[in-house]
C-alpha positions, 0 to 999 in steps of 0.5 A, a space after each residue: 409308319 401309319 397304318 394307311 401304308 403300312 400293311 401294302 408295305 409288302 405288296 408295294 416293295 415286290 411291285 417297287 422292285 417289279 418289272 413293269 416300272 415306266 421310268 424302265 421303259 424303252 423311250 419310245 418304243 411301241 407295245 406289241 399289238 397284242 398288249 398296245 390296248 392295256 397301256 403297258 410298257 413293252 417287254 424289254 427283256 430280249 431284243 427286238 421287245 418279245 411278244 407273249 400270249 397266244 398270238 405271239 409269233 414263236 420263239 427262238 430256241 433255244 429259248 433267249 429268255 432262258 439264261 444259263 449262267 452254269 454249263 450245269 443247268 443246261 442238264 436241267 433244261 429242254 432245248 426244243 422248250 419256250 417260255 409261254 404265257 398260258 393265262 394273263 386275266 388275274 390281278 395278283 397270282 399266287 400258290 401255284 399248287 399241282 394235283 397229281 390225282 386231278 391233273 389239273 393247277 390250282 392257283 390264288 388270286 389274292 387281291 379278288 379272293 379268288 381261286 383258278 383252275 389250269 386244265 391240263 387236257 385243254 390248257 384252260 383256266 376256270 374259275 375253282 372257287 368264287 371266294 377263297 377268302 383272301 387265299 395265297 399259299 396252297 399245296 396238296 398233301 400226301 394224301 391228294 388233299 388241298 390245303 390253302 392259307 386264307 388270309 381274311 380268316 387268317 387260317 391254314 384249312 384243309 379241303 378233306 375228300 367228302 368236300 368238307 373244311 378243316 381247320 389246321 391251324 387258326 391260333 398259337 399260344 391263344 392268339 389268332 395267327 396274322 395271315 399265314 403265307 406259304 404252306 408245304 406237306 411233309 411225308 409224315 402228316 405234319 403241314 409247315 407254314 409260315 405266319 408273316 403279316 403281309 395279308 393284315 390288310 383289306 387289299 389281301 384280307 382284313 386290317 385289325 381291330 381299332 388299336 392293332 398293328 394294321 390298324 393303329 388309329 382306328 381309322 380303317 373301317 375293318 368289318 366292311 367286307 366281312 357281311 356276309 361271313 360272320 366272325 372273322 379271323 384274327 384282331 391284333 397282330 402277333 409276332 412272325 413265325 414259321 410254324 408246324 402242324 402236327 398230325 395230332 393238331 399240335 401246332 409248334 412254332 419251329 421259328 421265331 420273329 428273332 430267329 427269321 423275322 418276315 418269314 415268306 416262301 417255304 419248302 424242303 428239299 428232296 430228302 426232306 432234311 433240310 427247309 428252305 424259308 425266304 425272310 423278306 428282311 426287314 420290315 416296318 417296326 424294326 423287326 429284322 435286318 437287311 441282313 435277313 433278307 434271302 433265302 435261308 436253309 435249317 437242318 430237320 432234326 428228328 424231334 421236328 425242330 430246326 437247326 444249323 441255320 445259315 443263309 443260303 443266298 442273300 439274293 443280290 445280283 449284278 449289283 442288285 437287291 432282288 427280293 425272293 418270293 415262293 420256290 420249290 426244290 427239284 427232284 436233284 435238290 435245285 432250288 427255282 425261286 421267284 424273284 422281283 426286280 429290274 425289267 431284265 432281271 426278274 423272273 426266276 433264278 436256279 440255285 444248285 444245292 451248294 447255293 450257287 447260281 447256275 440259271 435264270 428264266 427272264 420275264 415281264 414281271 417278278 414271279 411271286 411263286 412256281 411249281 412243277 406240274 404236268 403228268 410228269 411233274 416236268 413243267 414249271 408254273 410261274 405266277 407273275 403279277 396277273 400271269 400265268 407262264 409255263 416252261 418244260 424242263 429236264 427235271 420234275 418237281 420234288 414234293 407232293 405238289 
C-alpha cells in the first residue's frame, strides 16, 4: 500500500465502518432542524429520526437507545437516565479521562492537537491545552497526576503537581516508539500502553523520515509543522507492542507485534488480575490476522508479565465485523467497549465478565473511547467522532480514572 494511504488506514477503517455513511441514510428524510445547517444524514438509530443536543425535546425513558439484550444489565442501569449529547465542536475525540481530584473530564482532539476540558459544576467545555502535540489516550495516575500519549513526539508524559513534564517513555530497545495509543495506571506505579503506528502520519502526528514505513518515497514532506518545536519524536517505524513502565523508568515490552499485532485500547479489570487489550487485527504489511481482531484478555503474573492469553469477543455482531476501540471495566468487571459500525449498531457494547454480551448504547456514530466519571464515577463518557455524549448508570467505574 503506498504511503499516501497508508498511515489513514486506521482512521479510515473506523470512519469506513462509522455510522454517518450517506448510502445508510433514510432515503428522503429530513435532518432534524437542529443539525439541517451541517448537511448530515439523520439519526436513524430510533424511530421517528432522535434528535440530539441541547435543543432537542427529551427522551422516552426508559432511554430507546438504550438496549438490553441481558435481563443482567437492566442491574447496571438507571431507568430515569437518557442519553445526552453534552458537546459536538471537536473533530476526532479521544482519551476521555477523569479527575477525581479536579472534577472535571479531560479529553483529546487528536486531529487539531488539542485537549478539552468538561466542567462538572457547569456541564461546559474549555479549551485545557491549545497544543497537546498530536495527543490521544489519557489516564490519571494513583497519585491524581495526568498522563497523556502525544503521538507528534511519539512519547507517554506525565504532567507532575509543579506543572512540570516528564517524560515516561519515549524509546525501547534505542529505538523511538511509533505513536503510543491508549495508556492506563496500575496501583503499584507501573503505567501500561500500547505502542501501534496509528498516529505515524501528519493527520494525527508526523509521518517518517524519507524511507520509513509511513513515509516509503519520501514524498511527504514530514517536518512542515514541527517549526516551532524543534526535535521531533521518533523517525522510522518499529514493531507494535504493548508496553509497561515501571516505577524505576524500565520500560518492558509485555507483548509483542507476534503476540497481539495492532494493539489499541487497553484496561484492567477491577482486581487488576487480568488486561484487557483490543488488537485492531490485521493491517497494512501482513501484520496479524482477521483472526486477531477483538478484544483479548492476558492473566498479570506476579513478575508483571502476561499469560493465558485467549480472545474474549471477537466483536461480531448480527452478522457484522464491528471494530472495537477504547473500554474500561466497571467496579463488577463488565467491560463497555466503544464500538464502530453500521448506523444502528454502533456505540457501545457491554460485555459481562465471562464475555458475553448483555447490552448496547445506540448512537449517531462509532465511539472511539469512554469513561466513568462524575463525583460518583456513575456517569459514562463517550467520545464519538466530534461528540461528546453522557448516560448516568447503576454502576461506577473501576480504576483511577
Amino acid at each position: 500500500m503506498k504511503a499516501a494511504t497508508k498511515h489513514l488506514q486506521r482512521r479510515t477503517l473506523i470512519q469506513g465502518l462509522g455510522c454517518f455513511s450517506a448510502g445508510l441514510a433514510v432515503a428522503g428524510a429530513a435532518p432534524p432542524p437542529e443539525i439541517a445547517d451541517t448537511a448530515r444524514p439523520p439519526d436513524v438509530t430510533t424511530t421517528p429520526p432522535r434528535q440530539w443536543g441541547p435543543s432537542a425535546p427529551p427522551s422516552y425513558t426508559p432511554d430507546p437507545d438504550v438496549v438490553v439484550i441481558d435481563r443482567s444489565f437492566r442491574d447496571l442501569l438507571f431507568n430515569a437516565a437518557t442519553l445526552h449529547r453534552v458537546w459536538d465542536k471537536g473533530t476526532w475525540l479521544e482519551g476521555p479521562a477523569w479527575s477525581s481530584e479536579g472534577r472535571y473530564l479531560i479529553l483529546s482532539d487528536t486531529v487539531t492537537s488539542q485537549q478539552y476540558r468538561y466542567l462538572w459544576e457547569t456541564g461546559e467545555v474549555t479549551l485545557f491545552r491549545p497544543e497537546s502535540y498530536h495527543a490521544n489516550g489519557n489516564c490519571f495516575d494513583y497519585q491524581g497526576r495526568q498522563i497523556s500519549c502525544e503521538h507528534f513526539f511519539r512519547r507517554v508524559i506525565r504532567w507532575e503537581h509543579d506543572g512540570s513534564v516528564h517524560v515516561v517513555a519515549d524509546h525501547y530497545e534505542n529505538r523511538p516508539l511509533n505513536s503510543p495509543n491508549d495508556v492506563v495506571a496500575h496501583p503499584d506505579g507501573s503505567i501500561w500502553f500500547t505502542d501501534p503506528s496509528y498516529g505515524t502520519g501528519f493527520t494525527e502526528g508526523h509521518a517518517d523520515e524519507p524511507g520509513g514505513e509511513a513515509n516509503p518515497d519520501g514524498r511527504i514532506r514530514w517536518r512542515i509543522g514541527s517549526e516551532l518545536i524543534g526535535a521531533i519524536g521518533g523517525t522510522k517505524r518499529q514493531a507494535d507492542h504493548t508496553f509497561r513502565v515501571d516505577p524505576s523508568g524500565r520500560i518492558d515490552a509485555v507483548l509483542t507485534q507476534q503476540q497481539l499485532p495492532n494493539p489499541n485500547g487497553l484496561c484492567f479489570s477491577p482486581d487488576h488480575k487480568s488486561l484487557y487489550v483490543i488488537s485492531s487485527g490485521r493491517q497494512a504489511g501482513g501484520n496479524g490476522h482477521d483472526g486477531d481482531l477483538g478484544v483479548h484478555v492476558f492473566d498479570v503474573q506476579p513478575d508483571h508479565t502476561l499469560g493465558n492469553p485467549r480472545l474474549f469477543t471477537n466483536m461480531r455482531f448480527q452478522g457484522v465485523q464491528m471494530g472495537p476501540d477504547g473500554m474500561k471495566t466497571d467496579i463488577f468487571g463488565n467491560l463497555w467497549c466503544g464500538v464502530s459500525g453500521p448506523l444502528g449498531l454502533c456505540g457501545v457494547f457491554v460485555f459481562n465478565p465471562e464475555g458475553h454480551l448483555i447490552g448496547r448504547i445506540r448512537l449517531p456514530q462509532g465511539v472511539s473511547n469512554l469513561t466513568f466519571g462524575g463525583p460518583k464515577r456513575n456517569w459514562l463518557f463517550m467520545c464519538a467522532g466530534e461528540s461528546l455524549y453522557r448516560l448516568q448508570v447503576n454502576t461506577q467505574g473501576a480504576g483511577s480514572s
